[in-house]
C-alpha positions in Angstrom: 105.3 -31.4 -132.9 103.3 -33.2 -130.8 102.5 -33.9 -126.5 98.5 -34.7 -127.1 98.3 -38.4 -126.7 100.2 -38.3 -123.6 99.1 -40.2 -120.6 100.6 -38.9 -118.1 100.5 -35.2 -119.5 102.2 -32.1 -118.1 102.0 -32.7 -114.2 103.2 -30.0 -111.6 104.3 -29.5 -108.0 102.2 -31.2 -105.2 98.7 -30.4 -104.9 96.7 -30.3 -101.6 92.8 -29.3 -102.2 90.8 -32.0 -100.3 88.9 -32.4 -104.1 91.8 -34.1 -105.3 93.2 -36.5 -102.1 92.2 -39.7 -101.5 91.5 -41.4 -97.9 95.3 -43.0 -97.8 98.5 -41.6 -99.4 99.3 -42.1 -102.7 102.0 -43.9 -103.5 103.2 -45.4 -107.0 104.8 -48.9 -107.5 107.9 -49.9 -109.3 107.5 -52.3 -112.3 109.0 -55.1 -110.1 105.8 -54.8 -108.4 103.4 -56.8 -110.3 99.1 -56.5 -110.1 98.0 -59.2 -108.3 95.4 -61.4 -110.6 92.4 -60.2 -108.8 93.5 -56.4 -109.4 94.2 -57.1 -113.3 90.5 -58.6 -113.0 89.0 -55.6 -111.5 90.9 -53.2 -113.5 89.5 -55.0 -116.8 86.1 -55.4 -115.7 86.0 -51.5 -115.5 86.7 -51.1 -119.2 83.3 -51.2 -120.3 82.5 -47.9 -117.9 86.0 -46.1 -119.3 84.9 -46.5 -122.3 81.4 -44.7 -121.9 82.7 -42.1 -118.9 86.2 -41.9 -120.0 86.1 -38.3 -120.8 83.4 -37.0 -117.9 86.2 -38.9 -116.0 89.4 -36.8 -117.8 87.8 -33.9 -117.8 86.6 -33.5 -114.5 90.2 -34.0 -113.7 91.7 -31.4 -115.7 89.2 -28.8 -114.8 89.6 -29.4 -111.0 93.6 -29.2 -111.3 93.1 -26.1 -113.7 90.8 -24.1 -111.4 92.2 -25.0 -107.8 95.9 -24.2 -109.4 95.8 -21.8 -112.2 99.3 -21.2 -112.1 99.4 -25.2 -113.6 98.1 -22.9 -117.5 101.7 -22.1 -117.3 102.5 -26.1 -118.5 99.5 -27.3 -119.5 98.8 -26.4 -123.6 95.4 -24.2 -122.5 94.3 -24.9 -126.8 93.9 -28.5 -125.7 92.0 -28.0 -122.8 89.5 -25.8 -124.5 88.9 -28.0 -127.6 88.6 -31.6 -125.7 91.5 -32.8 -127.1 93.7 -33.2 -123.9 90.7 -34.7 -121.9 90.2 -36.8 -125.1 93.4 -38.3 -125.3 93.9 -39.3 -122.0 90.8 -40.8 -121.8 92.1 -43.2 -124.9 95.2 -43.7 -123.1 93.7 -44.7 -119.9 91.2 -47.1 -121.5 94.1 -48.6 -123.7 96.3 -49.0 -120.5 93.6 -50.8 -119.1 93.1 -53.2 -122.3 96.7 -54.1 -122.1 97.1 -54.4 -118.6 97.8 -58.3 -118.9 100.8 -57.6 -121.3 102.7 -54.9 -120.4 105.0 -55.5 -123.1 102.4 -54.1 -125.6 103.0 -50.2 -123.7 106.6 -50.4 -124.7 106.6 -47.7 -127.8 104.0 -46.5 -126.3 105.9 -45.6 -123.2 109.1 -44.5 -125.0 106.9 -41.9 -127.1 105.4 -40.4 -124.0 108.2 -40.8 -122.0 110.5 -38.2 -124.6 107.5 -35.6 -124.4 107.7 -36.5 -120.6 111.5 -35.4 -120.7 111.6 -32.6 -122.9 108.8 -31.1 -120.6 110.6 -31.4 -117.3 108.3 -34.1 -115.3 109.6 -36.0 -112.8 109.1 -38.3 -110.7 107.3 -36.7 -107.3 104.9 -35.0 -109.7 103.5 -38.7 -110.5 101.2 -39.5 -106.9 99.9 -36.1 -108.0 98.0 -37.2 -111.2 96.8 -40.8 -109.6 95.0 -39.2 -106.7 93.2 -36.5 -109.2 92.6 -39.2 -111.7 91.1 -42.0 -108.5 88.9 -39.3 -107.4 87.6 -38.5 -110.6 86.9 -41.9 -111.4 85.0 -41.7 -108.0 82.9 -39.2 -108.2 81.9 -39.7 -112.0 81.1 -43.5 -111.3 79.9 -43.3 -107.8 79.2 -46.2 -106.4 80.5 -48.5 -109.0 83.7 -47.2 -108.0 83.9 -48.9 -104.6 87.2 -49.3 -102.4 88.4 -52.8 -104.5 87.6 -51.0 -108.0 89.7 -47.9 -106.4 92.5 -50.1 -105.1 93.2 -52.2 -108.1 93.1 -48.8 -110.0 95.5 -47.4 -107.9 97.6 -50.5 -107.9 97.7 -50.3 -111.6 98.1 -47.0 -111.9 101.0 -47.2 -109.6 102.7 -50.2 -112.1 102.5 -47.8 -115.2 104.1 -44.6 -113.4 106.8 -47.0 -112.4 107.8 -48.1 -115.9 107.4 -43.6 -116.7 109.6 -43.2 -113.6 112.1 -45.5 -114.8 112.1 -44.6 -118.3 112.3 -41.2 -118.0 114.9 -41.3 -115.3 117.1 -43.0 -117.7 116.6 -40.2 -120.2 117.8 -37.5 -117.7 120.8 -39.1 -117.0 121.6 -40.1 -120.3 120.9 -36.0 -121.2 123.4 -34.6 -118.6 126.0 -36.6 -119.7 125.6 -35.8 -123.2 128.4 -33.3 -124.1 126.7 -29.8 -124.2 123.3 -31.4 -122.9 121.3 -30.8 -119.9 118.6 -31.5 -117.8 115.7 -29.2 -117.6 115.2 -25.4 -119.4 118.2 -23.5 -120.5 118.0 -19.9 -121.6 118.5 -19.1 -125.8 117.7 -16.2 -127.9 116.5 -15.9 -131.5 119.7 -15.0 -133.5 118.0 -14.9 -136.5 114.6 -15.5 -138.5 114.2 -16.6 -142.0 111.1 -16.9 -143.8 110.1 -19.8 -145.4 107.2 -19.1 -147.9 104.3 -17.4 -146.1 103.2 -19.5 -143.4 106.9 -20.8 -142.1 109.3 -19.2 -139.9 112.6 -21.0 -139.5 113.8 -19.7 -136.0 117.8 -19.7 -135.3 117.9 -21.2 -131.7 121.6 -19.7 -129.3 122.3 -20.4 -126.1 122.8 -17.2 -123.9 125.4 -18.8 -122.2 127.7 -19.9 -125.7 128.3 -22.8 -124.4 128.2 -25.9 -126.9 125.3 -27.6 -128.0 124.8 -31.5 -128.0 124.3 -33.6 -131.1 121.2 -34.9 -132.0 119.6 -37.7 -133.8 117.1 -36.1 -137.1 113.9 -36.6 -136.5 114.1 -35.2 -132.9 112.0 -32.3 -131.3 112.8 -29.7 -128.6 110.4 -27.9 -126.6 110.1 -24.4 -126.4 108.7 -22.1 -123.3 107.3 -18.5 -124.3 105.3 -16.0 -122.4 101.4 -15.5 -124.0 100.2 -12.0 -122.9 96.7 -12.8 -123.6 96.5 -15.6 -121.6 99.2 -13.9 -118.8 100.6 -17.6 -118.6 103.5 -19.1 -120.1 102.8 -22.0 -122.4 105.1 -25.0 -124.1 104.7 -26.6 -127.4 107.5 -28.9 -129.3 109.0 -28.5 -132.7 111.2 -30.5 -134.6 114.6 -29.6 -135.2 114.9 -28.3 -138.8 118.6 -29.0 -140.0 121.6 -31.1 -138.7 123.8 -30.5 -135.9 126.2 -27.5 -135.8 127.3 -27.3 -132.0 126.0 -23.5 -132.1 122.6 -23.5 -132.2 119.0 -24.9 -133.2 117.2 -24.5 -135.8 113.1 -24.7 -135.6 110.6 -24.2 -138.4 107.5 -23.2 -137.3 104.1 -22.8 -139.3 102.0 -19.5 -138.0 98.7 -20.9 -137.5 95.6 -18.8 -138.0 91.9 -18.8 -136.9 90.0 -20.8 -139.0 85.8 -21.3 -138.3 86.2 -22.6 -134.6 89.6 -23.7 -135.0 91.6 -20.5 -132.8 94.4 -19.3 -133.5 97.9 -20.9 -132.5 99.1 -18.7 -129.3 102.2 -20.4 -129.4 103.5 -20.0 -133.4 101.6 -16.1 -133.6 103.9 -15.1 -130.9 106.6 -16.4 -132.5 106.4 -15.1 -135.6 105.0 -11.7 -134.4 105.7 -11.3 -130.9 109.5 -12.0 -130.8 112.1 -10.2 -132.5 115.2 -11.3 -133.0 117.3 -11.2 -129.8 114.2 -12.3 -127.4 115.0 -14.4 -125.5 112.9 -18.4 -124.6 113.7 -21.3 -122.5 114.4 -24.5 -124.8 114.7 -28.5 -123.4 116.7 -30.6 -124.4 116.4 -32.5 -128.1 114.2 -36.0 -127.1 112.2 -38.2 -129.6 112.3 -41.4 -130.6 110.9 -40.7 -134.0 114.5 -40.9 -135.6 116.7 -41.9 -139.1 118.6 -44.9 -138.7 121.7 -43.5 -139.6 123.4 -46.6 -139.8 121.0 -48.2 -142.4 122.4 -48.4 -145.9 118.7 -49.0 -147.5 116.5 -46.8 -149.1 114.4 -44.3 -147.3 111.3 -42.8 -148.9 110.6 -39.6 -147.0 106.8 -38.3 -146.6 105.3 -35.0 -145.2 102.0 -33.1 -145.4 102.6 -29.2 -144.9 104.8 -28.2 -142.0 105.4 -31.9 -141.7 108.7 -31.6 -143.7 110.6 -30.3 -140.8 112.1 -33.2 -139.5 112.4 -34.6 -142.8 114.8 -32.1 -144.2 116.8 -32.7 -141.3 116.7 -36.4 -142.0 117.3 -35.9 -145.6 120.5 -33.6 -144.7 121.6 -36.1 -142.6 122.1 -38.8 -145.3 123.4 -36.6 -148.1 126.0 -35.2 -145.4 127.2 -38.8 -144.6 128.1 -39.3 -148.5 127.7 -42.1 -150.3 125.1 -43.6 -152.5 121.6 -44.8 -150.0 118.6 -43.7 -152.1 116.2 -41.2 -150.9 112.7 -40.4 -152.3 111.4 -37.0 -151.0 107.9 -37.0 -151.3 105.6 -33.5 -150.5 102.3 -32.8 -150.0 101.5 -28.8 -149.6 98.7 -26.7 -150.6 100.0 -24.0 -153.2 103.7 -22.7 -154.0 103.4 -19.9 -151.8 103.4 -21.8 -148.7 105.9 -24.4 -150.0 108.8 -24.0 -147.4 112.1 -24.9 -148.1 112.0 -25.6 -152.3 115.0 -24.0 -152.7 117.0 -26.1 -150.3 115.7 -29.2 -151.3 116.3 -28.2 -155.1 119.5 -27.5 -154.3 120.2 -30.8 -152.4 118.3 -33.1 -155.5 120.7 -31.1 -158.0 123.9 -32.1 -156.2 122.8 -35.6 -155.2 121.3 -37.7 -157.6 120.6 -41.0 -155.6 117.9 -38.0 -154.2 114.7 -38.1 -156.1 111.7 -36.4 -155.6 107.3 -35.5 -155.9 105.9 -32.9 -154.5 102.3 -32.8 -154.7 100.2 -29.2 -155.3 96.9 -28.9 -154.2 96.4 -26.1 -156.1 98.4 -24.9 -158.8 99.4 -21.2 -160.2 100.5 -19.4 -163.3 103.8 -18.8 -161.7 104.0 -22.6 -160.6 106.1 -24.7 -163.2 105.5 -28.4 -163.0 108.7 -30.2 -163.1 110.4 -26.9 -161.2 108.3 -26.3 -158.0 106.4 -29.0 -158.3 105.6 -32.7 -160.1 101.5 -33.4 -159.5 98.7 -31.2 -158.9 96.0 -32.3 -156.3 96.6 -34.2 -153.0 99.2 -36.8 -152.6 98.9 -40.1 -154.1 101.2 -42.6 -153.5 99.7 -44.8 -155.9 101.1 -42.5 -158.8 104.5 -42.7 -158.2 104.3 -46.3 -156.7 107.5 -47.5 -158.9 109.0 -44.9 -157.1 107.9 -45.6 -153.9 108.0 -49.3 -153.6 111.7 -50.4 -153.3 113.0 -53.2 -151.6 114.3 -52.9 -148.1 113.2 -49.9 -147.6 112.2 -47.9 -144.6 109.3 -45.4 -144.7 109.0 -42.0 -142.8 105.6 -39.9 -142.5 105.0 -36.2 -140.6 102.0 -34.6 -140.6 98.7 -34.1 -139.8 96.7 -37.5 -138.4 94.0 -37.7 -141.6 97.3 -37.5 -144.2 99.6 -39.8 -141.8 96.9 -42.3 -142.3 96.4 -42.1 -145.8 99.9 -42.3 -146.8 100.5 -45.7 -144.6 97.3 -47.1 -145.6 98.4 -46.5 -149.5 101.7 -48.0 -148.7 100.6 -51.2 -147.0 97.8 -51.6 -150.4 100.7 -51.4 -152.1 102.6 -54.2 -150.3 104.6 -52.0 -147.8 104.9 -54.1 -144.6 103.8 -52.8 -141.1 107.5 -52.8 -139.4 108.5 -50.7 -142.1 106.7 -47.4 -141.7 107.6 -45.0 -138.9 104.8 -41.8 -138.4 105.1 -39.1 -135.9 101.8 -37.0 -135.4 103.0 -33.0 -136.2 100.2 -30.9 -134.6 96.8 -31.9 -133.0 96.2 -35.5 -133.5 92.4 -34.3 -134.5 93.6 -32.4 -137.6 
């Protein structure tokens, strides 16, 4: 899944080069320290210029913290950098900070999003001063004079506010990991016990701990991140992938989609060492489950379930989940995928619809073959289209769920709101590069 959008993305262990440090230390503030009206003036008046120099700004940033301390490729996802789409993002999230800086209250998904990447990555809190000073001196030197000592104050000063809130967040995640039973904070060491395939594009990756010890619980919907060794790039690199099935105590369960070169799209370094790199028994550091992007269990309404390509993999583990719990809460499992051949997981779920009844289901074909039979693999040819199966799709009280790429996430919600579907009741989580 997903770390793009991230504010405060990946940071590492102090840095030092004069490029980066600004004339005084760098300190942040705790929420209980407010902005003082004049700084939440200043801050807003600079929207206009983050808004054309955002992304001079961002990337400047990056590419100084990236060439002064290459060992930082080792956290940062080097894909992003290379495409824009890192730079991109935080330039969004800093001139969206800025836009809300008057109601603070308007960060707060916002915060709990980012601050379960934050977790499952590792970042703490002394690695925090580190991303204001490179961020202040970018903002310097892209806007020069404009950027005098009160614009860089109240910037700093804000900036200081939101790593607070992070800080606090975050801290509470930790604490609440270590004393989950089996959890813990930071990397721990697991090897691949096993590797199914899952039509031709999908690897479902059997997680263990090297140590046997037992696993904690987690909530479907959630992600962990995983830590492997690129040789091409001589740097290690993270991505996060949502957890597949239910809980067992023994291990995880990950289904990743091998992602190829396409035009100028590269290749994923990530999922092609995965499926080709690592045999069984290899060996990968794993975090902790985090995301907020989650079932409520406790809900006895219906759920309509919605995924574009790999995008299923939290939903199966969602759609597990209620089946396992018994009882009669409707489901409706609806799947978008390209062709039959890359449609992961049809046996399962055929398996799960044929035993549970309050389960229905559509899975949409873009393209259809003589060995695809409509009813059996799947129920419409052509991309998804809610509007079709809207009796279906339209019941009362119900919550909505949506994984996959951004263009089909969209879609799909603004089909259900034209349908009537209200706001509160749709829950999205981006799976792969929020450009897609």
């Amino acid at each position: 899944m997903l770390a793009k959008t991230m504010f405060l993305s990946r940071v590492v262990p102090r840095l030092t080069p004069k490029a980066l440090l600004l004339t005084r230390p760098f300190t942040t503030t705790t929420p209980k320290n407010k902005l003082t009206p004049q700084q939440i003036q200043i801050v807003k008046s600079t929207i206009p210029a983050l808004q054309d120099h955002g992304v001079a700004i961002t990337t400047l940033f990056y590419q100084r913290l990236l060439q002064q301390h290459p060992q930082l490729k080792n956290i940062f996802n080097t894909a992003h950098q290379a495409t824009g789409e890192q730079p991109a993002a935080l330039a969004h999230a800093v001139w969206a900070y800025a836009t809300n800086i008057e109601h603070p209250e308007a960060l707060k998904t916002a915060i709990s999003r980012i601050g379960h990447k934050h977790a499952s990555l590792g970042i703490t809190a002394d690695q925090y001063p580190i991303v204001g000073e490179g961020l202040l001196a970018a903002i310097k030197e892209v806007l020069g004079d404009a950027a005098n000592d009160q614009v860089l104050d109240a910037w700093k000063a804000a900036y200081g506010e939101l790593a607070g809130y992070f800080i606090d967040f975050e801290s509470g995640l930790y604490r609440q990991a270590e004393a989950t039973p089996g959890g813990w904070k930071g990397w721990r060491k697991f090897f691949i016990s096993k590797k199914v395939h899952e039509g031709e594009e999908i690897i479902s990756f059997y997680l263990t701990p090297v140590d046997k010890g037992a696993l904690p619980a987690y909530k479907p919907g959630q992600f962990v991140s995983v830590k492997c060794f690129v040789p091409e790039l001589g740097v290690y690199q993270p991505r996060q992938y949502s957890l597949s099935d239910v809980p067992n105590g023994e291990y995880f369960q990950i289904s990743v989609k091998r992602e190829f070169g396409l035009g100028q799209k590269p290749a994923g370094r990530i999922s092609n060492v995965l499926h080709e790199g690592l045999p069984v028994g290899a060996e990968l550091d794993v975090s902790m489950p985090f995301g907020d992007f989650v079932l409520d269990v406790n809900a006895t309404t219906p759920v309509v379930l919605i995924s574009g390509g790999v995008g299923l993999t939290p939903m199966m583990s969602m759609l597990k989940t209620i089946v396992d719990q018994g009882g009669s809460r409707r489901v409706v499992f609806i799947h978008a995928v390209r062709n039959g051949r890359v449609h992961a997981m049809k046996d399962r779920l055929a398996k799960i619809i044929s035993e549970n009844p309050q389960v229905q289901r559509a899975v949409f074909y873009e393209e259809v073959s003589k060995k695809d039979k409509q009813g059996v693999d799947y129920d419409f040819k052509g991309r998804a289209d809610l509007h079709k199966i809207k009796d279906q799709v339209v019941l009362p009280d119900a919550d909505y769920y949506i994984c996959g790429p951004k263009l089909f996430m969209n879609a799909q919600s603004n089909s259900l709101k034209d349908m009537g579907v209200k706001e509160d009741r749709i829950h999205m989580e981006v799976f792969g590069s929020p450009a897609e």
